[in-house]
NUTIMAR-514228 format. One record per residue (C-alpha): x, y, z. Coordinates in steps of 0.1 Angstrom, whole numbers, padded with zeros to 4 digits, always signed. Layout:
XYZ
...
This chain:
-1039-0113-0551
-1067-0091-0566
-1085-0073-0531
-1109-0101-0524
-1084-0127-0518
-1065-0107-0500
-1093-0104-0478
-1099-0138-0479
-1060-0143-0473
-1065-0123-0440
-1095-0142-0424
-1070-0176-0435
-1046-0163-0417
-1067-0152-0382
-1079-0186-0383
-1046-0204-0382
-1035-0184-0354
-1064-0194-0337
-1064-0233-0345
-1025-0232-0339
-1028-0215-0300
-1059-0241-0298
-1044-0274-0314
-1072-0276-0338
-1059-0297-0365
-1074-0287-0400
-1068-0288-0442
-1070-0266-0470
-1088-0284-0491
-1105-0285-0528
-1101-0251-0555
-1080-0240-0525
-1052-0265-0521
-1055-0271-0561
-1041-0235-0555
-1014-0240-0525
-0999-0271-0551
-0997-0261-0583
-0998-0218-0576
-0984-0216-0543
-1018-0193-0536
-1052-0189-0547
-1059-0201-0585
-1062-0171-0606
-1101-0170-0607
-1107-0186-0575
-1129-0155-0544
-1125-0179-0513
-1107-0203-0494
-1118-0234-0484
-1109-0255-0452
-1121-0291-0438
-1115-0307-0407
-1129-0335-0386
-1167-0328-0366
-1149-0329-0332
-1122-0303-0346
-1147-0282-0359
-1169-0282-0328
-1139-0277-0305
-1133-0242-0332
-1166-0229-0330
-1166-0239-0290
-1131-0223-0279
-1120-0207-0315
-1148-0186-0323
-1146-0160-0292
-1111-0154-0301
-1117-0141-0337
-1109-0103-0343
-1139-0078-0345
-1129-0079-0380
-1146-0110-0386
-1177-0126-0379
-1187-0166-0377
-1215-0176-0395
-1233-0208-0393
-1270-0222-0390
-1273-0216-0354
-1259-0186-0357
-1283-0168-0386
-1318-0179-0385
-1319-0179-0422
-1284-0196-0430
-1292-0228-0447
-1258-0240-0458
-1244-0270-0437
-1211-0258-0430
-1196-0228-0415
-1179-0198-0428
-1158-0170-0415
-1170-0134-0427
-1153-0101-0434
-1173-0075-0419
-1154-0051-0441
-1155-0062-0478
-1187-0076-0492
-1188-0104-0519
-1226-0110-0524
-1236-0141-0540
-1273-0138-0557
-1284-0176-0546
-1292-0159-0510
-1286-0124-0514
-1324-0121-0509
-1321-0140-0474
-1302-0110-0454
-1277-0129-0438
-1241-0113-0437
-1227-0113-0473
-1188-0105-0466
-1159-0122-0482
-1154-0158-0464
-1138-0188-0457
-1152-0221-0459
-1152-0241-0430
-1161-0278-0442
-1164-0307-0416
-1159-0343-0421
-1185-0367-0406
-1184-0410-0402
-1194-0428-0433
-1209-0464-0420
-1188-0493-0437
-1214-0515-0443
-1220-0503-0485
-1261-0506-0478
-1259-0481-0446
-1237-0460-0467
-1253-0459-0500
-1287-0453-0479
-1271-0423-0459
-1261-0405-0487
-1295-0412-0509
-1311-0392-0483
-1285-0368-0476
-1284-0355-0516
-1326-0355-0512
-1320-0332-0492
-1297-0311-0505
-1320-0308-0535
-1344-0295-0515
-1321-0267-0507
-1312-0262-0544
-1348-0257-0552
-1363-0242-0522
-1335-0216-0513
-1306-0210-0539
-1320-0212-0575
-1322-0183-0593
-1327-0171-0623
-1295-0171-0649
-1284-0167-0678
-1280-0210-0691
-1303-0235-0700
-1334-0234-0721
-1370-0215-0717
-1382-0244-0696
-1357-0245-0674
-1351-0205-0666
-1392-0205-0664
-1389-0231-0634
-1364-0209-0624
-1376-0179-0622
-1408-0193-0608
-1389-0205-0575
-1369-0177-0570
-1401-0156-0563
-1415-0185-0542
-1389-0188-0522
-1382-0153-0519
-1418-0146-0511
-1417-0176-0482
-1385-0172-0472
-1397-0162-0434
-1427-0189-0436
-1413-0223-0455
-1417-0242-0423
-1400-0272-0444
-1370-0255-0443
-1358-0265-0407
-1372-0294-0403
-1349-0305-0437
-1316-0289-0420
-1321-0310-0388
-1329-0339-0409
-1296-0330-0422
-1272-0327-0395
-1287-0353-0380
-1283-0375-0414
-1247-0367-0414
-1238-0370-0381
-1255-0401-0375
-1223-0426-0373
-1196-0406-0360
-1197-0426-0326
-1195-0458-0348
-1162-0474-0359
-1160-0463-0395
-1134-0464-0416
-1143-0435-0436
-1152-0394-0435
-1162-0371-0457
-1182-0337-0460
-1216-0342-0458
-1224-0314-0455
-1218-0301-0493
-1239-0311-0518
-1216-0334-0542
-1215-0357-0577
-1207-0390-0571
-1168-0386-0582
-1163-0359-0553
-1184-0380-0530
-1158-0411-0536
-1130-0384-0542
-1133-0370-0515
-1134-0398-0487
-1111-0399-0461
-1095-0418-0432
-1092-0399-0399
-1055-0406-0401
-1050-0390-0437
-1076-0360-0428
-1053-0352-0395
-1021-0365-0410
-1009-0328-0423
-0980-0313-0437
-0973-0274-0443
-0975-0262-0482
-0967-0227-0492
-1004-0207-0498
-0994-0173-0511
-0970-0152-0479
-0967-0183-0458
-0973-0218-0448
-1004-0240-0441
-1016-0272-0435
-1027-0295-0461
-1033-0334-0460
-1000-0349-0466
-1019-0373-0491
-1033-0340-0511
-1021-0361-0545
-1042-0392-0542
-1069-0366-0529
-1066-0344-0558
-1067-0369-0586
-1094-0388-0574
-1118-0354-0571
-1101-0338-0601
-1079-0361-0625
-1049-0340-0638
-1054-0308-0612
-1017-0299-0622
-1034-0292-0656
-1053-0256-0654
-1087-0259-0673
-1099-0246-0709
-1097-0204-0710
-1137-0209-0706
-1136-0224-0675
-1113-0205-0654
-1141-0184-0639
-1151-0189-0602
-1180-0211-0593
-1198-0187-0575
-1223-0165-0589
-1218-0130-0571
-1237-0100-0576
């Protein structure tokens, strides 16, 4: 492990102890459980770990887990940082920093994390559904453009133009977009909508998605809670004991490490 992951390895590991004294049930999940099945720890290139687990599980963390972290480690989340516009949670170092440049300009607390992912009701009727996560993805694009681009390196003059061009809006606006709430409540409220209902089905709604990791990615309540422990670098975790049917749907041949270009992480840190 290179020093980030082992800080991220660390903030794993306080979180475990906590959902383990708590009976919190939870899942590595995505780059991160590519990593606990085919490396037995992080991928190579991969700076964080990532973690879902069902709404109630993740309200019941935040409710009874959260005063229980170390002073080493601080709990981020909307209603936490005023200007926190992700819809999930993480867990932060306060001792290592890992700042990515999509909201370094927002001052919120930049240390190494953890991602905490919950899993919200999907309505089985296909038009409920298919309308849900229409508006859901609206919404996340409004996020894209109105909080995390920035200017790179890729694409053409148009498209850095535009980029550039938003950046200083939203960085000049970041204290005064007014939108900016009023699209994260639409947003919770979007994804949370059916999870008194029957459904069959859970995912993240919370995460911005294609539509291969939006089907990929669905889940029973019985296969999200349904864990067994996998090795993830110096000890055992949970993982969804149906992490291969889970894994090829989102990624095809995950056992297969991608092209020498692509083994970069997909977060653009400063």
């Amino acid at each position: 492990m290179n020093a980030i992951q082992k800080e991220a390895y660390q903030i794993l590991v306080e979180f475990d102890r906590i959902c383990n004294q708590n009976n919190i049930s939870y899942s590595l999940a995505y780059g991160t459980l590519i990593g606990s099945i085919r490396h037995e720890g992080f991928i190579p290139w991969d700076d964080d770990v990532d973690i879902i687990m069902s709404r109630s599980n993740y309200e019941r963390f935040i409710e009874v887990g959260v005063p229980q972290l170390n002073k080493n480690y601080t709990f981020v989340d909307r209603h936490h940082e005023s200007l926190y516009w992700y819809g999930f949670g993480k867990i932060r170092s306060n001792s290592m920093e890992l700042r990515e440049k999509s909201c370094d300009y927002l001052g919120i607390h930049q240390g190494v994390w953890i991602d905490i992912f919950p899993y919200d009701a999907i309505p089985n009727d296909p038009v409920l559904a298919k309308k849900q996560i229409k508006k859901i993805n609206k919404l996340h694009r409004n996020f894209v453009a109105f909080v995390f681009t920035h200017p790179t390196d890729s694409g053409n003059v148009i498209k850095k133009t535009v980029q550039r061009i938003l950046s200083t809006f939203n960085r000049i606006t970041k204290n005064a977009n007014f939108m900016l709430p009023i699209w994260y409540d639409q947003l919770e409220h979007e994804a949370m909508k059916y999870n008194n209902s029957n459904a069959t089905y859970y995912h993240c709604l919370s995460v911005n998605c294609t539509d291969k990791e939006y089907e990929g990615s669905k889940l029973t309540l019985e296969q999200l809670e349904n864990t067994i422990l996998h090795r993830f670098e110096e000890s055992d975790f949970p993982v969804i004991a149906d992490y291969h049917a889970n894994l090829t749907a989102i990624y095809g041949d995950y056992m297969t490490p991608p092209p020498l270009n692509e083994r970069v992480s997909i977060h653009d840190t400063v």
